[in-house]
N, C-alpha and C positions, 0 to 999 in steps of 0.2 A: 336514712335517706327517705323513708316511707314519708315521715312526717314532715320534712322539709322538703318536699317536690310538691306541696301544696303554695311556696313562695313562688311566685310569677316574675320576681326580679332576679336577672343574669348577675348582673354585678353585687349580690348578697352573696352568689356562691363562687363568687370570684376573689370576694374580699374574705370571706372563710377561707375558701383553701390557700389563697396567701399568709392567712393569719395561722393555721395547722402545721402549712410549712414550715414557717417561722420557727412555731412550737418544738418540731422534731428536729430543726437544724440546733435551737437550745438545747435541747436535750441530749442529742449526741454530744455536745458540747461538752456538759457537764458529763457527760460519762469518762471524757478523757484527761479529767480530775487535774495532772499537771499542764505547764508550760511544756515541756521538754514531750512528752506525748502529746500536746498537741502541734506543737511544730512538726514534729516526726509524722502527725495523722495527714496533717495538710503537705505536707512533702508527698507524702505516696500518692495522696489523690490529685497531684500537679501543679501545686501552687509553690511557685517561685520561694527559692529558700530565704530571701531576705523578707519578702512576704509573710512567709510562715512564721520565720523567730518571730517578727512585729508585732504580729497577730496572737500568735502563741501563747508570746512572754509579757501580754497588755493588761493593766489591772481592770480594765474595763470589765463588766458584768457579762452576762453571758448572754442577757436578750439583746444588749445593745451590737454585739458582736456577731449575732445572730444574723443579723443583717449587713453586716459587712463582706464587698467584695468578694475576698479571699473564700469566706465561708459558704457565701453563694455559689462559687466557682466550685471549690472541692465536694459538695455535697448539691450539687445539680438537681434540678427538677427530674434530670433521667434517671439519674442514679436513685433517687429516693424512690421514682416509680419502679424500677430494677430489681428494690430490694422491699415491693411489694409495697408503697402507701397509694391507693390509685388517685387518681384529680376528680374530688371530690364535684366539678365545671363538670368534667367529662358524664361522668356519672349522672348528674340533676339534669344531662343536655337529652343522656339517652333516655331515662324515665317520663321525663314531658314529652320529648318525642311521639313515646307512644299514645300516650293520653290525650294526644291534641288529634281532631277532627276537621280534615281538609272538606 
């Protein structure tokens, strides 16, 4: 963050940590290797069970899925913050904060 709170554009570290989030919703994704665990992963975290199998058992890739409702829903922005990725926004908002000169 040292080196990028020298960018002066909000919407660069808006479109990163969209694009980060993205990254780790993939990634959990592929950790949960089948259909049948992943239907089961999205069931716990509250996504409708017709949802889940849909989603689950889709031959779709996993960045494109990444972005899908379902996965949005079960892996929240809070929940990811929860389990420790903070908002990289948040972050670039408080460091310029300080460096700026009312």
């Amino acid at each position: 963050m040292g080196y990028f709170r020298l960018v002066p554009i909000k919407s660069f570290f808006s479109d990163l940590d969209k694009w980060v989030r993205r990254r780790i919703r993939m990634c959990i994704w592929k950790q949960w290797k089948t259909g049948r665990t992943r239907a089961a992963a999205l069931m716990k975290l509250g996504v409708a069970e017709h949802e889940a199998f849909t989603h689950g058992m889709s031959s779709k890739g996993p960045w494109v899925l990444s972005s899908s409702q379902a996965v949005h829903q079960a892996l929240s922005t809070a929940l990811l913050e929860e389990r420790g990725l903070p908002s990289l926004l948040g972050i670039w908002t408080k460091l310029t904060a300080k460096s700026r000169i009312a």
